[in-house]
One Martini backbone bead per residue (centre of mass of N, CA, C, O) as a GRO file, in nm:
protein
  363
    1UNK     BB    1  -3.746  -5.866   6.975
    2UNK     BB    2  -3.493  -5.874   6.711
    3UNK     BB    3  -3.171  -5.810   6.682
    4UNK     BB    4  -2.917  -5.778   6.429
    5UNK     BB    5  -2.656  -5.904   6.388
    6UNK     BB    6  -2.344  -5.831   6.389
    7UNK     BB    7  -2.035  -5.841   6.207
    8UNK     BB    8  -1.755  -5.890   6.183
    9UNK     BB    9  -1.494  -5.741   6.094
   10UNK     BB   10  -1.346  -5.948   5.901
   11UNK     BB   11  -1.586  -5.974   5.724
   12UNK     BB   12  -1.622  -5.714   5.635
   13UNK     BB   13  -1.368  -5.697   5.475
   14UNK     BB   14  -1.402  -5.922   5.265
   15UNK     BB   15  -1.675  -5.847   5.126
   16UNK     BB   16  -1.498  -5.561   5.011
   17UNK     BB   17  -1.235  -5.665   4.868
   18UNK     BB   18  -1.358  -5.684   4.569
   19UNK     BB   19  -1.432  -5.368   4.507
   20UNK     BB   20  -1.178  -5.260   4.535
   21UNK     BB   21  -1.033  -5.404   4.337
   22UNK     BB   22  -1.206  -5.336   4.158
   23UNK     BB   23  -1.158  -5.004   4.121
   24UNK     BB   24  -0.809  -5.066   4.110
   25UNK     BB   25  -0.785  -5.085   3.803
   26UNK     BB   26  -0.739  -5.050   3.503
   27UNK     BB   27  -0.768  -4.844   3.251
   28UNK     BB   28  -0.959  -4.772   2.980
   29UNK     BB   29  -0.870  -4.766   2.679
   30UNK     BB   30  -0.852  -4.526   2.420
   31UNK     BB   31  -0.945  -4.404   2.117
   32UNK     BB   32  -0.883  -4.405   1.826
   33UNK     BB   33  -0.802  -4.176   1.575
   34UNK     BB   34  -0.912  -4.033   1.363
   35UNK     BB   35  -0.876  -3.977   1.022
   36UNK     BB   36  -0.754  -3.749   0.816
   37UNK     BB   37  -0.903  -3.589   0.615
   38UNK     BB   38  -0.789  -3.596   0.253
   39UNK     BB   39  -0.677  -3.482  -0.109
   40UNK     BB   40  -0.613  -3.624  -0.391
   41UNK     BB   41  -0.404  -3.778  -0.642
   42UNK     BB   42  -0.292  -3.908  -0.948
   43UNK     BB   43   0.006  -3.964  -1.094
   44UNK     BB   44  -0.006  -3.835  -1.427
   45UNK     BB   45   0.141  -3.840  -1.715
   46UNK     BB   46   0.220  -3.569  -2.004
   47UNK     BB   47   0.204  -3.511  -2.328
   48UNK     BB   48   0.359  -3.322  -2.442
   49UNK     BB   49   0.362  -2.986  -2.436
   50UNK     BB   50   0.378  -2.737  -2.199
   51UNK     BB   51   0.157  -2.509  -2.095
   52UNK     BB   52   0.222  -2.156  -2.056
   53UNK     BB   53   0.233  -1.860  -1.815
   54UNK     BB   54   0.284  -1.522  -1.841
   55UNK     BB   55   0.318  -1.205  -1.668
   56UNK     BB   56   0.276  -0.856  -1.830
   57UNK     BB   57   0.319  -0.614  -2.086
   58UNK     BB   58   0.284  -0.315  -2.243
   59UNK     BB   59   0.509  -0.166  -2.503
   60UNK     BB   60   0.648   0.004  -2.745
   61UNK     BB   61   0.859  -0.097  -2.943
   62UNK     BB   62   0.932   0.193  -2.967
   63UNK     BB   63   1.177   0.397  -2.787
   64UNK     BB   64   1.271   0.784  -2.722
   65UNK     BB   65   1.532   1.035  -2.610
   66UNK     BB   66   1.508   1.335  -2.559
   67UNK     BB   67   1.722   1.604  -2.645
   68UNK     BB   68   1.939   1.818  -2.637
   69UNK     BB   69   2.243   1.938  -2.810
   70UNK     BB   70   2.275   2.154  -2.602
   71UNK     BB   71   2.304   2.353  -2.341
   72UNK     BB   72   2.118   2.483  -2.118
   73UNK     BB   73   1.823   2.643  -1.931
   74UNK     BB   74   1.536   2.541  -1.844
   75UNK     BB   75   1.234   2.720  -1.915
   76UNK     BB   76   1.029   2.477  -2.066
   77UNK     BB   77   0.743   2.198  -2.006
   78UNK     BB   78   0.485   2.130  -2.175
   79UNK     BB   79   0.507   1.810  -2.096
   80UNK     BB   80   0.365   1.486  -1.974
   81UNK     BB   81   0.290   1.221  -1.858
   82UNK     BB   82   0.075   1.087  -2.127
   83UNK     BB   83   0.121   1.259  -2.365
   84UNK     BB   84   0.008   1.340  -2.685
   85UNK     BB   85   0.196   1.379  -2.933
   86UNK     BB   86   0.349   1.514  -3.229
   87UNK     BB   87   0.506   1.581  -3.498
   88UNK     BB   88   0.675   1.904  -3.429
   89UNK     BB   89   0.630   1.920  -3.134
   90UNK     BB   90   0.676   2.107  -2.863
   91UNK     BB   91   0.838   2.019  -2.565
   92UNK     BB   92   1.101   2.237  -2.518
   93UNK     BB   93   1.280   2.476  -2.366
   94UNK     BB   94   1.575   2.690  -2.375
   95UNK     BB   95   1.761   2.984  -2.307
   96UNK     BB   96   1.819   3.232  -2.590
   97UNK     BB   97   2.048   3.445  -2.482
   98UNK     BB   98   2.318   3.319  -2.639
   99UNK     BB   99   2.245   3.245  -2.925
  100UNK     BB  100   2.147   3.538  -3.028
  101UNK     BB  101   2.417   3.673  -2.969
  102UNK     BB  102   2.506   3.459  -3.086
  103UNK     BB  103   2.412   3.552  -3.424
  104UNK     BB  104   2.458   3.845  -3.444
  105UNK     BB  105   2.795   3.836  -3.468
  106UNK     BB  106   2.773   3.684  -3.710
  107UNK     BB  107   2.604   3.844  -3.909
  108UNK     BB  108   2.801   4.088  -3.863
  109UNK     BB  109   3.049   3.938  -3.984
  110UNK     BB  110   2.907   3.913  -4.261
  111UNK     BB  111   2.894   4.175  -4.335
  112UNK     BB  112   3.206   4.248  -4.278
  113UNK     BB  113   3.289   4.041  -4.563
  114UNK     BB  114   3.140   4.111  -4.766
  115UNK     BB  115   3.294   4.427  -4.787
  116UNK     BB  116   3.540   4.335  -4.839
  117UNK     BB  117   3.503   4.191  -5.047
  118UNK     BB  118   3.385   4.460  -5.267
  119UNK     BB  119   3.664   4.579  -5.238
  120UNK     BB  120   3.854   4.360  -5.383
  121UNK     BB  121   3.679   4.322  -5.634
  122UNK     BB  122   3.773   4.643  -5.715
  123UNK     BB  123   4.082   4.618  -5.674
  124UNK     BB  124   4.096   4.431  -5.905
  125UNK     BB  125   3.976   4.555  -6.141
  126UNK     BB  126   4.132   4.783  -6.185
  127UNK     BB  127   4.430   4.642  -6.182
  128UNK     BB  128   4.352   4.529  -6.433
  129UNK     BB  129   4.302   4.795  -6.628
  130UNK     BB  130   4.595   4.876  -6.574
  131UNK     BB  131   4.739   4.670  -6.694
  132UNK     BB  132   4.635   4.686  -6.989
  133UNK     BB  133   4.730   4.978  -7.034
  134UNK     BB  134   5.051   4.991  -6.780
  135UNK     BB  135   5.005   5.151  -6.491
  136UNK     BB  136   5.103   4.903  -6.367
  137UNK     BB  137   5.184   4.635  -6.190
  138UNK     BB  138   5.236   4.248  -6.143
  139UNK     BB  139   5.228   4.297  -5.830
  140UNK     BB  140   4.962   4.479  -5.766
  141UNK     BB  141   4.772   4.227  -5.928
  142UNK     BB  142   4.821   4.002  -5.752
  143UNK     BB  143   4.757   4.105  -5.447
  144UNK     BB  144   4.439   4.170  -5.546
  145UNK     BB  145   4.384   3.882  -5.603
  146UNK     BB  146   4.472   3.761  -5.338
  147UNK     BB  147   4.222   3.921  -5.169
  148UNK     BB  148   3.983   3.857  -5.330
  149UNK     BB  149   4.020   3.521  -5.215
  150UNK     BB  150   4.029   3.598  -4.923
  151UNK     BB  151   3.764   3.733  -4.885
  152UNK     BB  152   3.602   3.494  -5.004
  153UNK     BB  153   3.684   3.306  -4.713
  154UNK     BB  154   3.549   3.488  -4.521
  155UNK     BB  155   3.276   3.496  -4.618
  156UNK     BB  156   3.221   3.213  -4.596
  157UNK     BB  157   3.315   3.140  -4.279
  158UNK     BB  158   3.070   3.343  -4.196
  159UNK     BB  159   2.835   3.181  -4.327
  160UNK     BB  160   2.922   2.920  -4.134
  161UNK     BB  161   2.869   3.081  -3.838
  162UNK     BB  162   2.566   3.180  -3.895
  163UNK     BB  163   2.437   2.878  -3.945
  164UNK     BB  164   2.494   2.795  -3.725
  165UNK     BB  165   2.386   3.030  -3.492
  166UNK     BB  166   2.111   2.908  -3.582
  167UNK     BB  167   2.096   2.643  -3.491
  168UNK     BB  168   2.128   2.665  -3.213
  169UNK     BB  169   1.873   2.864  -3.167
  170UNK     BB  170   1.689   2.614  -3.218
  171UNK     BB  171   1.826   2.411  -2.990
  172UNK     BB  172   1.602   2.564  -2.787
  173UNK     BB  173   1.448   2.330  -2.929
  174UNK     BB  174   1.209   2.065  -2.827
  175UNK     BB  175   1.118   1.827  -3.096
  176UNK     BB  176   0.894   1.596  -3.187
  177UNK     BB  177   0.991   1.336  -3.457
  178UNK     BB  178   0.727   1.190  -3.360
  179UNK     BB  179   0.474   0.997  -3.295
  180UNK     BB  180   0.308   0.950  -2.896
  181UNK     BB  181   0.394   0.884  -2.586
  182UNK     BB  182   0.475   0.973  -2.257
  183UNK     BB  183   0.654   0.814  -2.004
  184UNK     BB  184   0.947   1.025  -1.953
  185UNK     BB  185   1.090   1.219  -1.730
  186UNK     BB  186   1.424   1.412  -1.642
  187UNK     BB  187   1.369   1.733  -1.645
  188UNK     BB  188   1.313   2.033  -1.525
  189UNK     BB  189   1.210   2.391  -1.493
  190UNK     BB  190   1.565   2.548  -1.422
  191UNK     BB  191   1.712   2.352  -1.518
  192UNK     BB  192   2.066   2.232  -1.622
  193UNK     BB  193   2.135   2.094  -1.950
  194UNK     BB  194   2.307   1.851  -2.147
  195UNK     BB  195   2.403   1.747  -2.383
  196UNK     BB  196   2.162   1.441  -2.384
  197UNK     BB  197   2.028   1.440  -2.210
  198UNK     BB  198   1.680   1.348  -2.060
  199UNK     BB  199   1.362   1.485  -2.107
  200UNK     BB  200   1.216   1.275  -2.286
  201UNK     BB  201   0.983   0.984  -2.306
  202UNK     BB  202   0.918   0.809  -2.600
  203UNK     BB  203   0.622   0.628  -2.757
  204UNK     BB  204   0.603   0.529  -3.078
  205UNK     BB  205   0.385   0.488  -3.303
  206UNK     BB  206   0.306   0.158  -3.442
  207UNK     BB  207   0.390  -0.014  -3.182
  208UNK     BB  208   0.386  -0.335  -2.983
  209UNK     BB  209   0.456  -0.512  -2.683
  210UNK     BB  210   0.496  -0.802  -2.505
  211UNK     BB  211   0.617  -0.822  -2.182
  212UNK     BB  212   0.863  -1.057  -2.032
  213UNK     BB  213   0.991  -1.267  -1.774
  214UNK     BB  214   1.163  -1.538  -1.839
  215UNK     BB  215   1.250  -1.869  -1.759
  216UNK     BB  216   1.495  -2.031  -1.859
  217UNK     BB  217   1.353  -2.344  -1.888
  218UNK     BB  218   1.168  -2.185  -2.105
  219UNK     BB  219   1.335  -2.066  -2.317
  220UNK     BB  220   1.465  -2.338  -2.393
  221UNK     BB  221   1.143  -2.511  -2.446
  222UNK     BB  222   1.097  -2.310  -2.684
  223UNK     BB  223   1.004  -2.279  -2.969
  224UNK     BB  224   1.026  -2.184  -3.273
  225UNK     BB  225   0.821  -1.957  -3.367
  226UNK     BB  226   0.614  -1.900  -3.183
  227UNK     BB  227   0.289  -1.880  -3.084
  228UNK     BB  228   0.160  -1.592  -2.894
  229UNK     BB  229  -0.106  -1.565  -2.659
  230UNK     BB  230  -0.274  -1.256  -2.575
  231UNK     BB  231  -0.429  -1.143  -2.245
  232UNK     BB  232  -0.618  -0.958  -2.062
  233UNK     BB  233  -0.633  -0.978  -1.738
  234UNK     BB  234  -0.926  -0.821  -1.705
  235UNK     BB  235  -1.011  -0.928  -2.023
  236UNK     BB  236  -1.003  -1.224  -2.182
  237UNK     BB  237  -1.136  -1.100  -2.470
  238UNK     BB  238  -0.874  -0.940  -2.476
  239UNK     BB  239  -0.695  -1.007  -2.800
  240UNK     BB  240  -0.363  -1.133  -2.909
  241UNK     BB  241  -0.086  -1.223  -3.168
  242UNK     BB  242   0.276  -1.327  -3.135
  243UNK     BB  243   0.578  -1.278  -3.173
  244UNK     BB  244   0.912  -1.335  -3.126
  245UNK     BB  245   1.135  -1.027  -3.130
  246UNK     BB  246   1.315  -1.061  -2.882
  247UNK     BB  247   1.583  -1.118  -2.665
  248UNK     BB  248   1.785  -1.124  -2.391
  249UNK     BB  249   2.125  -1.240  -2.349
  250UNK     BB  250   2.093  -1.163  -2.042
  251UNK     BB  251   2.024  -1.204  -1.702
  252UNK     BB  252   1.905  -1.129  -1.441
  253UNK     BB  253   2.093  -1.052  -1.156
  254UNK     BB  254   1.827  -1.130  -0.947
  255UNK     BB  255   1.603  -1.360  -1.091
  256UNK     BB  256   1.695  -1.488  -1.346
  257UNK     BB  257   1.573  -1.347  -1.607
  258UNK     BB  258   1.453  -1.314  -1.918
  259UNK     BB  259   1.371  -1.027  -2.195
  260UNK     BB  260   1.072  -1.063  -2.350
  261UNK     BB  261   0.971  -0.941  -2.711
  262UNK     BB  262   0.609  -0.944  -2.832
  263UNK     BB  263   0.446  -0.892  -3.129
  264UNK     BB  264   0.158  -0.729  -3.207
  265UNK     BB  265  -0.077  -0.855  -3.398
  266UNK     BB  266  -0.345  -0.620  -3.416
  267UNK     BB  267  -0.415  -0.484  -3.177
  268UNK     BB  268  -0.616  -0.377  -2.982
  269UNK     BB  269  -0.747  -0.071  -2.807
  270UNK     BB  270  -0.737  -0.199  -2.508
  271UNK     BB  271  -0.423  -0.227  -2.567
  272UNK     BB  272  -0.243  -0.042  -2.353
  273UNK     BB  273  -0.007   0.132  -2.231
  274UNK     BB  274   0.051  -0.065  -1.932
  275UNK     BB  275  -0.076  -0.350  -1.938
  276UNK     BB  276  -0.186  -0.648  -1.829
  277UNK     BB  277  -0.077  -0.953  -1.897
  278UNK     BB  278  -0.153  -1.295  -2.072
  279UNK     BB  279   0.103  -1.536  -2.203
  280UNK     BB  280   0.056  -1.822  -2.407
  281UNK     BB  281   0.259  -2.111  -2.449
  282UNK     BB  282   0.382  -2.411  -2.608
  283UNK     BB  283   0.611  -2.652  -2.520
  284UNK     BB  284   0.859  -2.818  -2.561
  285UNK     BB  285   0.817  -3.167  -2.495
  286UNK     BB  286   0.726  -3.479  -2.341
  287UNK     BB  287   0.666  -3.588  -2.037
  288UNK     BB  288   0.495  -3.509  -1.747
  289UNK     BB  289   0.443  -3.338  -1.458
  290UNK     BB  290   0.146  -3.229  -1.291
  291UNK     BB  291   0.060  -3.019  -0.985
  292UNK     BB  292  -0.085  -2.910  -0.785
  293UNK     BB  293   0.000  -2.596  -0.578
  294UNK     BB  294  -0.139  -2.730  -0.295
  295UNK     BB  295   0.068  -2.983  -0.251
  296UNK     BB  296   0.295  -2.828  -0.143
  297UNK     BB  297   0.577  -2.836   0.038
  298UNK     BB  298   0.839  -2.898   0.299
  299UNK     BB  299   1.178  -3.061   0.326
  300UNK     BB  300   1.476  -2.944   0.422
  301UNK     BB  301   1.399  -2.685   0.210
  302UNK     BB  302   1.257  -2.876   0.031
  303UNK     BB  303   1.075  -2.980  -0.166
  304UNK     BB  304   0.737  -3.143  -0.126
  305UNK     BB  305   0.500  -3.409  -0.088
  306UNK     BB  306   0.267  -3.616  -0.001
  307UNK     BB  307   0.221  -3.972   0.058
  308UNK     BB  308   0.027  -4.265   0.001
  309UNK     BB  309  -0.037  -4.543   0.131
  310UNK     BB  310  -0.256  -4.786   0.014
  311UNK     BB  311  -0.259  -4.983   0.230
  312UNK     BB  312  -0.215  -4.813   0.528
  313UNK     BB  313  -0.309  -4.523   0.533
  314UNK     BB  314  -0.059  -4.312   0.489
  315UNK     BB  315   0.202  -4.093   0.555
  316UNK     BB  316   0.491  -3.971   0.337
  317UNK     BB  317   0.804  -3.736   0.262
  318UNK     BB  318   0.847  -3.612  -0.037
  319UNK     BB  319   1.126  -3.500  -0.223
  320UNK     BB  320   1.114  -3.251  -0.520
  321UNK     BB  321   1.174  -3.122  -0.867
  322UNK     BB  322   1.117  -2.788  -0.969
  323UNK     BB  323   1.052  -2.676  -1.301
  324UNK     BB  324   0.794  -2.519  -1.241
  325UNK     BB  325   0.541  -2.222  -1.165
  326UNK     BB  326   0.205  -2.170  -1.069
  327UNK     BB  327  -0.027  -2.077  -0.896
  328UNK     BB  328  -0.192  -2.357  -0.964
  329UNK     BB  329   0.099  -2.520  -1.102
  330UNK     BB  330   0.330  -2.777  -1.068
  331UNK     BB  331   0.646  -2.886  -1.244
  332UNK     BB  332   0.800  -3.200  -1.273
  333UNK     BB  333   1.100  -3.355  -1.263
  334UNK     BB  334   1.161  -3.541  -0.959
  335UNK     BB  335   1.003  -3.787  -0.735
  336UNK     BB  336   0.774  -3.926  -0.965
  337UNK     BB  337   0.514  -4.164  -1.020
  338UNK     BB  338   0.332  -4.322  -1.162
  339UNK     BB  339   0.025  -4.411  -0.960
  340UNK     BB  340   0.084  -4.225  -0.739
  341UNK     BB  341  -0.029  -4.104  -0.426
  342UNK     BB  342  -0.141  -3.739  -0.336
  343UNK     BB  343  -0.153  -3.459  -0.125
  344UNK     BB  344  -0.409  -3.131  -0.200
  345UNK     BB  345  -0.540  -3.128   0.093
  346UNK     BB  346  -0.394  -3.074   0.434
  347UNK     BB  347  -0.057  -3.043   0.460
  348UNK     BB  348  -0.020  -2.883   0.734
  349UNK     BB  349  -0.188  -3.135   0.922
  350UNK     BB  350   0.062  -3.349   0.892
  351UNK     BB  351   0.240  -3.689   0.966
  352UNK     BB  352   0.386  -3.878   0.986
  353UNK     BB  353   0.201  -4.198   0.959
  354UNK     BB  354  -0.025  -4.111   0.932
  355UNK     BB  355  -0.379  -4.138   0.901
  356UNK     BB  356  -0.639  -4.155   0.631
  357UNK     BB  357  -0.925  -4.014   0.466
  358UNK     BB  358  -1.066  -4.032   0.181
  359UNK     BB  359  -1.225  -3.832  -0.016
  360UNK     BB  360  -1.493  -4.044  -0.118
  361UNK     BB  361  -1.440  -4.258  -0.003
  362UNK     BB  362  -1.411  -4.543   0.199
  363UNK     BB  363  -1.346  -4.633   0.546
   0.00000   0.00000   0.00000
């Protein structure tokens, strides 16, 4: 029996060599990343005033502080926030211990002018008879006359200090002079209290207002006399239309927005005050651009929203000047141009250059 021939280690090195150069190839290319489905839009102008909201709030016409006219301490306070007051109800009392007695004393001053008068008209009269008849002379009858004058100012005097002292009385009662619901309350029950503090706040009765803080923007770009639809926020079934009927000539320096008042023609019952309200008005001017709140994203630190380059599929970001925007809608000043197509989901995980796939197109 024959046994197989080994062969040569050189020959055996040379058969192994084409395996080994396969083994130590480079590695076959990674595969293209898939590009990142984004949802688009196209920018389109729109012609006409664009349609604007927001959100106010429901008050009162007209708001009245009462306050007491004297000072002294405040010993009950009837009402409280949210109480519904009439025209003639006591609202709060002042401790009437020190008006009482001015009064008195005004009424006991009055009691002897009185009798002063009384006094001095009967010496009038007297030497009235004494002159005509010889008795006296015209010096005591002057001096009677003079004094019967004197009386009866002191009298006046007295009636006119007994009506205050009477009047300061009544101002120990805090009356409220219309209805109306009360909104604010100034002062507790032992406090001293100044006259003219406020004790409460008074909304009344009569008319009602839709508030709203409009940006400069919106207030310049608002039509004369426009017509304002309000509607109540958790339930828009409840409106009613009104027209602006305040604007506050400067702007809050905080927000930098303006205090407008719109008057409320026959509100319904459910608009009551201190609810939450949405108003629309649309707004005068030509053509503009309205694009989703979702597109919008920040580009060193301004406003920007990413553009699909339609030949490439890619992404690139512009910054864009925002003139208003709410919850839903940015309105855009510049930056865009009819028939670009901007990414309006997913833009925060997109990189310049990114390659995209339109959602809804063919890949």
């Amino acid at each position: 029996m024959r046994m197989p021939t080994a062969l040569p280690t050189g020959r055996r090195t040379l058969l192994l060599l084409p395996v080994l150069l396969a083994a130590c190839g480079d590695p076959a290319p990674p595969p293209a990343p898939e590009p990142r489905p984004v949802r688009v839009t196209t920018v389109e102008p729109r012609q006409g005033g664009e349609v604007v909201s927001l959100t106010g709030t429901i008050q009162a016409e007209t708001e009245a502080n009462l306050g007491f006219r004297i000072d002294g301490r405040m010993i009950e306070r009837l009402v409280n926030v949210g109480d519904r007051v009439q025209a003639g109800q006591v609202i709060a009392r002042l401790d009437p211990t020190n008006e009482e007695n001015n009064l008195r004393a005004a009424r006991a001053a009055l009691a002897a002018a009185e009798a002063q008068l009384a006094e001095a008209q009967n010496n009038y009269w007297r030497q009235s008879e004494l002159l005509r008849d010889g008795w006296t002379t015209r010096q005591r009858y002057d001096q009677a006359l003079q004094q019967r004058q004197t009386a009866r100012s002191a009298l006046d005097s007295a009636q006119a200090q007994a009506n205050i002292a009477e009047n300061r009385l009544g101002y120990t009662e805090l009356v409220a002079d219309a209805s109306g619901t009360v909104t604010a309350r100034g002062a507790e029950p032992g406090e001293v209290v100044a006259p003219g503090r406020m004790i409460v706040r008074i909304a009344r009765q009569g008319g009602l207002d839709a508030v709203f803080d409009v940006p400069p923007v919106v207030k310049d770009q608002a039509p004369s006399n426009a017509v304002i639809e309000v509607a109540l926020t958790l339930d828009p079934a409840v409106r009613a239309q009104g027209r602006v009927r305040e604007v506050s000539p400067s702007a809050d320096p905080v927000t930098g927005t303006f205090r407008v008042r719109v008057g409320l023609n026959d509100p319904p019952p459910a608009l009551r005050l201190g609810s939450t309200v949405t108003g629309r008005m649309q707004l005068d001017g030509g053509a503009n651009i309205a694009i989703p709140a979702s597109a919008l994203t920040r580009k060193d630190d301004q406003p920007a929203v990413w553009l699909v380059d339609p030949a490439t599929q890619t992404v690139a970001l512009r910054n864009i000047e925002v003139l208003r925007h709410d919850p839903a809608r940015v309105v855009v000043g510049s930056g865009l141009t009819q028939g670009e197509v901007i990414v309006t989901a997913g833009v925060q995980a997109l990189r310049p250059g990114q390659k995209v796939r339109l959602l809804g197109a063919a890949p």
